[in-house]
C-alpha positions in Angstrom: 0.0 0.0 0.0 0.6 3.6 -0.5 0.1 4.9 3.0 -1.7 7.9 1.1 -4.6 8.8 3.0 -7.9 10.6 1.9 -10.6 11.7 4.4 -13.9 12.2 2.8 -17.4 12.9 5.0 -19.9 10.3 5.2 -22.1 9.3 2.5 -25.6 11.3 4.3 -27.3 7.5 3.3 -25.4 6.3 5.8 -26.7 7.9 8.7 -29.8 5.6 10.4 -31.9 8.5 11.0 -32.7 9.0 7.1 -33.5 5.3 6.9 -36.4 4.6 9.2 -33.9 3.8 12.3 -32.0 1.1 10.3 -28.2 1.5 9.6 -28.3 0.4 5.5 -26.5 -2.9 4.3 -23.6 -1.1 1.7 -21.0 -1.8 -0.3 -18.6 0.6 -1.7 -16.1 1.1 -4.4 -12.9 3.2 -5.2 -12.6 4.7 -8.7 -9.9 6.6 -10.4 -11.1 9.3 -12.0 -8.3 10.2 -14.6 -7.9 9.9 -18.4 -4.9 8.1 -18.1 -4.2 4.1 -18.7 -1.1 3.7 -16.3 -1.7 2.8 -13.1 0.4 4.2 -11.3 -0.6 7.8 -11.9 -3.7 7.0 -10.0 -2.2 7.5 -6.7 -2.3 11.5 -7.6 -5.3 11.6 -9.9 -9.3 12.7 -8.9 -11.3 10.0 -7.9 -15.0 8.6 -7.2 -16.2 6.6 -4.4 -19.1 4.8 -5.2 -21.5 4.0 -2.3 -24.3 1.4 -2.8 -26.7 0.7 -0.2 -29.9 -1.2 0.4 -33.1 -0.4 2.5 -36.9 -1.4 2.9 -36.5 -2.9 -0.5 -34.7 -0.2 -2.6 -31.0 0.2 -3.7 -29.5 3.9 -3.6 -26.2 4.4 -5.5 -24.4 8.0 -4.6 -21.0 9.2 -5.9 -18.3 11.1 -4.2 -16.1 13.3 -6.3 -12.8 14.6 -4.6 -12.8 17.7 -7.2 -16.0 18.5 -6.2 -15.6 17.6 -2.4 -19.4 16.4 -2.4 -21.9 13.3 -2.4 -24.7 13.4 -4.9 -27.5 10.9 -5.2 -27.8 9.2 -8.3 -30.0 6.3 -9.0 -32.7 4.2 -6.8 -34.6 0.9 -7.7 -36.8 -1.6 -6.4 -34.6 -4.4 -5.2 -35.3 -8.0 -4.1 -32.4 -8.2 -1.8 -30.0 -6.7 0.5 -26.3 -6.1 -1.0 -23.6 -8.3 0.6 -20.5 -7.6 1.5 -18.5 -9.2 -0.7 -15.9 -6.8 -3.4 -17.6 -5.6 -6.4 -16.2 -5.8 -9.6 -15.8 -3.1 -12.6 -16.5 -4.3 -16.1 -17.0 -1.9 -19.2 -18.3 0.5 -17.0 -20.4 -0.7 -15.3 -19.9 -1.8 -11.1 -21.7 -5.0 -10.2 -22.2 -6.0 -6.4 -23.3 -9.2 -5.4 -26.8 -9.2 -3.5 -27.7 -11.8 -0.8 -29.2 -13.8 -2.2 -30.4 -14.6 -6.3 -29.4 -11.7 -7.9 -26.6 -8.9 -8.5 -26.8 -5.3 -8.7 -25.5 -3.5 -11.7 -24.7 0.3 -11.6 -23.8 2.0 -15.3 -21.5 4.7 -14.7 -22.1 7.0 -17.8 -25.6 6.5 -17.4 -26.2 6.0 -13.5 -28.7 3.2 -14.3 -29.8 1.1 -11.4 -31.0 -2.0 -11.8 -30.6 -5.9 -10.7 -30.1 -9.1 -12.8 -31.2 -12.6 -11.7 -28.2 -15.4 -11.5 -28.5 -18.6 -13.1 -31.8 -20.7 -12.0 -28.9 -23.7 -11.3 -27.4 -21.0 -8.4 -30.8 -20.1 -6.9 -30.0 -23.5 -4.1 -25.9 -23.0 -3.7 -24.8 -21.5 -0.5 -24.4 -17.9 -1.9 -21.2 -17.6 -0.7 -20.3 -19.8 -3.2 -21.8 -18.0 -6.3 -19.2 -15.3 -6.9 -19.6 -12.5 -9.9 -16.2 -12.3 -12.3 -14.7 -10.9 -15.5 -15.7 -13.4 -18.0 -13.3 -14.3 -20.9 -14.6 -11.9 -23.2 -14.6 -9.2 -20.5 -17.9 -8.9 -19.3 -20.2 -10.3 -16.6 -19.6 -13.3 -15.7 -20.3 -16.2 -12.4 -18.7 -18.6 -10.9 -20.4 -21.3 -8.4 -19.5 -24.8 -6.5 -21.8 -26.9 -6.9 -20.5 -30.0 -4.5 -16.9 -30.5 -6.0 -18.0 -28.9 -9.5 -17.2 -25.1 -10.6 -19.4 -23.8 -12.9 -18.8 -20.8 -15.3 -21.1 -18.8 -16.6 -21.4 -15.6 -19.0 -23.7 -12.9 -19.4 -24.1 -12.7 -23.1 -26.6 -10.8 -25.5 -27.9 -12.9 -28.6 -28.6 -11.7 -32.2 -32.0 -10.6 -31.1 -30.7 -8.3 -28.4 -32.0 -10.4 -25.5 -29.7 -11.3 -22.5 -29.5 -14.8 -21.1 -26.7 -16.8 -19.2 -24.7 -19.2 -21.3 -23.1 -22.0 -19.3 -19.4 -22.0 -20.6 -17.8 -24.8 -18.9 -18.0 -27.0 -15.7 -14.7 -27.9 -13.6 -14.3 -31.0 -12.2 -12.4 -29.9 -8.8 -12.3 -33.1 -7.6 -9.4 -34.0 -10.2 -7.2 -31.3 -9.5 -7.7 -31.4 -5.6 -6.5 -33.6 -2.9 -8.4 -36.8 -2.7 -8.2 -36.7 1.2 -10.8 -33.2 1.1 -13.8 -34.8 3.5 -17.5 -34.2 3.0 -18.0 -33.4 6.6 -19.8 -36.9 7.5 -20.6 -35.9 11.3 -23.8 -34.2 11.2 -23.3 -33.3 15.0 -20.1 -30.5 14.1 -21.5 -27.4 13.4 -18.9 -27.5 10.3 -20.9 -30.1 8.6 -23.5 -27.0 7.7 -20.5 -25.8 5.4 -20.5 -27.2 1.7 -16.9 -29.0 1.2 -15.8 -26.7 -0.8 -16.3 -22.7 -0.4 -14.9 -19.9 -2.5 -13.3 -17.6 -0.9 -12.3 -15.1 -3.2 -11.5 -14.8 -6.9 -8.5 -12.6 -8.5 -10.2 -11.1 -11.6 -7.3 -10.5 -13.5 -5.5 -13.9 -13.4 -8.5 -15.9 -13.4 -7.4 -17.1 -10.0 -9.8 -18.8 -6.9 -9.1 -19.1 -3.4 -10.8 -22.3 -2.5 -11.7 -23.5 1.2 -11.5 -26.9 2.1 -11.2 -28.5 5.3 -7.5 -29.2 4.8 -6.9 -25.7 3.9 -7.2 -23.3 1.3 -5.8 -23.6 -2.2 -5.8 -21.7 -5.4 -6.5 -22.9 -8.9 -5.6 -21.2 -11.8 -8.7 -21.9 -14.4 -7.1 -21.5 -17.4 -3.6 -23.8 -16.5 -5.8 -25.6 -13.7 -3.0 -25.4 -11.8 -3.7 -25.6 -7.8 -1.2 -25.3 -5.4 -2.3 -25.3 -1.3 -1.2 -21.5 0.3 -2.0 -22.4 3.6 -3.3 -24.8 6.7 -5.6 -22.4 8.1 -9.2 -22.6 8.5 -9.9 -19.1 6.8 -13.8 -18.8 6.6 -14.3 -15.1 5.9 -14.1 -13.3 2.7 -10.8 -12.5 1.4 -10.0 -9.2 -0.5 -7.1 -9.9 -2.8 -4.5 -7.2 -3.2 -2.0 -6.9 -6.4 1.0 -4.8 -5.5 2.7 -2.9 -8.3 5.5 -0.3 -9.2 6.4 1.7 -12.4 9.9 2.6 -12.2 10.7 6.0 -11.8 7.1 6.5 -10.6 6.0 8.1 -7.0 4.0 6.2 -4.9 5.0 2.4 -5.6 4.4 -0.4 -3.2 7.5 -1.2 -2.4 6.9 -3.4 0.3 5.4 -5.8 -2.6 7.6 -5.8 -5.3 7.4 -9.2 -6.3 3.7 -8.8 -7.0 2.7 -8.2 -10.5 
């Protein structure tokens, strides 16, 4: 990291007194808002913070600007669902957030459309920590889910008629690449048994990478190489954020405590 520091006021959305008493379920995301494509000029550039929040059946979506120094509310909508807390993800403009359950919310940038889209019918009964949004190979929306010791992949794709649908791209076998020795939690009695035998933990959009829970520890598997390798023992059950450390030399503002990140 940086160490740079920004304070910015609350989002006014967030206070519980302008939503009936109840502080809102949110998400949040960072945004650079510069013309430029390196990445390390971001660090000194504008930038928008994108607050999403949920209440008595509506999504809000409000923008921070540090030019302007102000929040502005842009877009409302019905929603079925309260957002989780999982990261979002930023694909041809457009910031989805995973909801709780069934569906994901979808915020256009250059438009500030609001709206929601459902997730495959074949997700509707996975433990929704184990349906995960994602850049899909062509570079839009995408899913991943475990179903038992199978990852499936899905796209968000518009046909020749203009109407969108979910096309199932491909279904990994996990089992195969795996240790044999990952146990289905037989003993009903440990409160562990609840838990699916495999849980995704976190996926790293630009390498295609998944951080996979299993009882013998966590692994990642690479899905285009299917290479897995085991990172470590522990029984990690929360949400990871995954962090990509990089430095342009010559540049201010590298992380130079993680060099030997890409």
């Amino acid at each position: 990291m940086t160490r740079n520091k920004h304070l910015i006021p609350a989002a006014p959305s967030a206070d519980p007194r302008y939503n009936y008493g109840r502080v809102p379920e949110s998400n949040a995301a960072v945004l650079c808002a510069g013309s430029h494509t390196e990445h390390g000029e971001c660090h000194t550039s504008d930038f928008f913070v994108v607050w999403a929040f949920t209440c008595i059946r509506y999504a809000y979506a409000c923008i921070y600007s540090s030019q302007d120094g102000r929040w502005d509310l842009k877009a409302s909508s019905p929603i079925p669902s309260e957002l989780d807390s999982r990261p979002s993800i930023l694909l041809r403009d457009i910031l989805y957030w995973p909801l709780k359950s069934k569906f994901i919310l979808a915020f256009e940038m250059a438009t500030h459309r609001l709206y929601h889209i459902e997730c495959p019918p074949d997700t509707h009964e996975v433990y929704r920590r184990n349906v995960h949004i994602m850049r899909s190979e062509a570079g839009g929306l995408g899913l991943a889910a475990v179903i038992k010791f199978n990852m499936h992949i899905w796209s968000w794709e518009i046909d020749d008629e203009g109407v969108t649908r979910w096309v199932l791209c491909k279904i990994i076998e996990l089992d195969k690449f795996l240790p044999k020795e990952v146990p289905s939690f037989p003993c009903i009695n440990d409160q562990l048994a609840r838990r699916p035998p495999l849980r995704i933990l976190c996926l790293v959009e630009d390498d295609y990478l998944v951080f996979i829970w299993t009882k013998v520890g966590v692994f990642t598997v690479q899905l285009n190489s299917m290479k897995f390798e085991k990172v470590f023992d522990a029984d990690v059950c929360a949400t990871l954020y995954p962090y990509t450390g990089f430095c342009i030399a010559g540049a201010a503002g590298c992380d130079r405590e993680n060099l030997g990140a890409k």
